[in-house]
C-alpha positions as CSV (number, residue, x, y, z in Angstrom):
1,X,-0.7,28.9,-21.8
2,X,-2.3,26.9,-19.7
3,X,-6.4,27.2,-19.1
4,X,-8.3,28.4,-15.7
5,X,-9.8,24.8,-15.6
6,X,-5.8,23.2,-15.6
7,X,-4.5,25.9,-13.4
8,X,-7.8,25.0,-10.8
9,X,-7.2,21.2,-10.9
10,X,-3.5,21.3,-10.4
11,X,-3.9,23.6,-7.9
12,X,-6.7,21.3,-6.5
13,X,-4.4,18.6,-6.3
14,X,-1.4,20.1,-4.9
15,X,-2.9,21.7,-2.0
16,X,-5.1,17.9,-1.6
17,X,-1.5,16.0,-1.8
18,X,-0.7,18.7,0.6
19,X,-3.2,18.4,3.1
20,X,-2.8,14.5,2.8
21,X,0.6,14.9,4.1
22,X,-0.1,16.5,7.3
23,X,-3.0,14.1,7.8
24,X,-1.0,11.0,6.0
25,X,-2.0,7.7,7.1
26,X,0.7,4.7,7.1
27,X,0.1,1.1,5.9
28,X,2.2,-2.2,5.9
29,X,1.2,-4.1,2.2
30,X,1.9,-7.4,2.1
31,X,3.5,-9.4,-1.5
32,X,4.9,-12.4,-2.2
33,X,8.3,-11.6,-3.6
34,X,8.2,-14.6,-6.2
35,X,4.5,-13.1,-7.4
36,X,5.5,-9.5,-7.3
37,X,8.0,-8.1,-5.4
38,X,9.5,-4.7,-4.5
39,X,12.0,-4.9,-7.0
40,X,8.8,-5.7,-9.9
41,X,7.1,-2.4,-8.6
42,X,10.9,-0.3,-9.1
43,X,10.9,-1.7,-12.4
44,X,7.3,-1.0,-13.1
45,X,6.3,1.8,-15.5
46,X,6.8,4.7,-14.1
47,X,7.7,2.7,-10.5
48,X,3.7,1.9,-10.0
49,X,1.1,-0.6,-10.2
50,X,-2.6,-1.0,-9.2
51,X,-2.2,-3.2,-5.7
52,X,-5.1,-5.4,-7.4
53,X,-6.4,-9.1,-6.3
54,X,-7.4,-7.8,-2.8
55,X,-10.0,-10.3,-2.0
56,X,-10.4,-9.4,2.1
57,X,-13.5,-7.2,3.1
58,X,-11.1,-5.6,5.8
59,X,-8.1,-4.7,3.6
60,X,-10.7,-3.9,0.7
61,X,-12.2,-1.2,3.5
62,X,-9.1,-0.2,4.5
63,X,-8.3,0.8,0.8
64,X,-11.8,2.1,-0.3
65,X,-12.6,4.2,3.0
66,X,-9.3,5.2,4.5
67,X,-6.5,5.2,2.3
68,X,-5.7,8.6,0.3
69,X,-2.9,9.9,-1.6
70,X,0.3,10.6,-0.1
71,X,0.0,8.1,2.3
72,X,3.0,6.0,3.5
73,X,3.8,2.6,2.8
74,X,5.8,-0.4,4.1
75,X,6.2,-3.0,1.6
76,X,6.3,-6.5,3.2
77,X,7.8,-9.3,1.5
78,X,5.5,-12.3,3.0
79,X,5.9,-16.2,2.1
80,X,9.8,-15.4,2.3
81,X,12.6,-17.2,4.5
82,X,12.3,-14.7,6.4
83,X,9.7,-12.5,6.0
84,X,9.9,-9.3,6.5
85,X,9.8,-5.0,5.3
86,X,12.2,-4.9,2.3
87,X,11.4,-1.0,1.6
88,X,8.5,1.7,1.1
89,X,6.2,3.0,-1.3
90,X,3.6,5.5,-1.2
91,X,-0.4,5.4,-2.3
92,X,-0.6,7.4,-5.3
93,X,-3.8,7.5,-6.6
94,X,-7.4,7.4,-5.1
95,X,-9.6,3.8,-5.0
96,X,-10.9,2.5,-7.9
97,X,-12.9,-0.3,-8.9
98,X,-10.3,-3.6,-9.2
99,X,-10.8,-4.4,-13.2
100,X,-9.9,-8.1,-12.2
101,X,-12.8,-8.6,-10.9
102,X,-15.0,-8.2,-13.6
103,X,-12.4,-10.7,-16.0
104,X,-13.7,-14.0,-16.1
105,X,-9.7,-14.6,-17.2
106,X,-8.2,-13.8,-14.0
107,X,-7.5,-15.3,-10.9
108,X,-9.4,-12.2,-9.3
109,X,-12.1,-12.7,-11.0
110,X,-15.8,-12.3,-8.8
111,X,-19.0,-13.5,-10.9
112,X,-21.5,-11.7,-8.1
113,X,-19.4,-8.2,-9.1
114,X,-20.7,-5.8,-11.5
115,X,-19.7,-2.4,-13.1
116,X,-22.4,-1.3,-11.7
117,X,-21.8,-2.6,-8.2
118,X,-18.2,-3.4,-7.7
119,X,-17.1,-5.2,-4.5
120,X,-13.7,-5.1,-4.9
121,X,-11.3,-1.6,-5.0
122,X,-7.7,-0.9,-5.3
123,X,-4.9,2.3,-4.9
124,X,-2.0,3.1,-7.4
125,X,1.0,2.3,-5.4
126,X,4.4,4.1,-6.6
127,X,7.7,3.1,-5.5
128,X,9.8,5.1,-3.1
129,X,12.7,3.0,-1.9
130,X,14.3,-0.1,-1.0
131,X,15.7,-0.6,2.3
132,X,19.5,-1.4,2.5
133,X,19.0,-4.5,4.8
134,X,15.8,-6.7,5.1
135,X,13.6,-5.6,8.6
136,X,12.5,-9.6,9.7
137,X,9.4,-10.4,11.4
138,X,11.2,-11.6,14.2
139,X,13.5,-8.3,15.0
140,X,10.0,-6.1,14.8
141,X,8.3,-9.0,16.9
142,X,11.3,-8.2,19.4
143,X,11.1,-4.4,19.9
144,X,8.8,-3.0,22.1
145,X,7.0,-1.0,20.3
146,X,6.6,-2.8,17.3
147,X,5.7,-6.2,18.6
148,X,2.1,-4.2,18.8
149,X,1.7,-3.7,15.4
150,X,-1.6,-4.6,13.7
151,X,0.7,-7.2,11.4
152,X,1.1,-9.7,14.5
153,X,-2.7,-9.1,15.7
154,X,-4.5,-9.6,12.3
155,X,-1.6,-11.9,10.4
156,X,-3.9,-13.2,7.6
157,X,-4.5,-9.5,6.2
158,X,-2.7,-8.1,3.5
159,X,-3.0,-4.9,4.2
160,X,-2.4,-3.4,7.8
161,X,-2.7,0.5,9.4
162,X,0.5,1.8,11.1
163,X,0.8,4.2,13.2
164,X,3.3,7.3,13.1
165,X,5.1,5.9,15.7
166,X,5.7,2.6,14.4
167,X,7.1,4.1,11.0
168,X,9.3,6.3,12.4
169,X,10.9,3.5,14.7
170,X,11.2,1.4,11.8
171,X,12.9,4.3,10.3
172,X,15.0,4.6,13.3
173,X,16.3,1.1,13.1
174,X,17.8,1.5,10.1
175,X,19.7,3.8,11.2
176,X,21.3,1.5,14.0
């Protein structure tokens, strides 16, 4: 039997993941598919990974202050001939403190960070699916509404807002 405390909590959650999905947010995440690509967050335990190494005060803000659970994601396979959206996923935990940062063995690692003051966060990202063709660069640079998306305006970030209508017409195209 489960306790007033579990029964609260789950309930807290459900109606929070809820909630998130009538408010969800969308995001484009860019990865290098020879470092980690989508097929290494499919075959992930459990199909997710912390989206760690984010070293960008405006993508780390975007992940501390906006991102939440539920929220949709395009996964962008960047550094590839061609680049392009190869599939989704979806944030599935809250931020937390990026461990890398406070390992002087990795490549993330940030001597001016502290436990006790972290600079760098990071979400859970689960795996949701994997497109059946490749979305390029160029064919979104060619439609008219997503040749506006944040992805051409601030290129060096990692991590990008989308809005509603840009998912769903990268949704539609599929469909074509």
């Amino acid at each position: 039997m489960l306790s007033l405390r579990a029964v609260l909590q789950w309930s807290f959650t459900f109606y929070r993941v809820v909630f998130n999905m009538i408010t969800r947010n969308y995001w484009l995440m860019k990865s290098e598919p020879d470092v980690f690509g989508i097929s290494d967050l499919k075959n992930a335990p459990n199909q997710t990974t912390m989206w760690e190494g984010v070293r960008n005060y405006e993508a780390r803000n975007f992940m501390r202050d906006k991102m939440q659970i539920g929220d949709g994601v395009l996964f962008y396979h960047s550094n590839a001939t061609p680049p392009g959206i190869v599939g989704t996923a979806i944030i599935s935990s809250d931020t937390y403190p990026d461990p890398t940062q406070f390992n002087p063995d990795s490549d993330y690692f940030d001597p001016k960070s502290t436990e006790e003051k972290p600079r760098w966060f990071l979400v859970n990202v689960t795996f949701m699916s994997i497109f059946n063709r490749l979305i390029t660069r160029e064919e979104l640079q060619s439609h008219p509404i997503l040749s506006e998306m944040m992805l051409f305006k601030r290129n060096r970030l990692s991590i990008t807002p989308v809005s509603e209508e840009e998912w769903n017409s990268i949704h539609k195209l599929l469909e074509e």
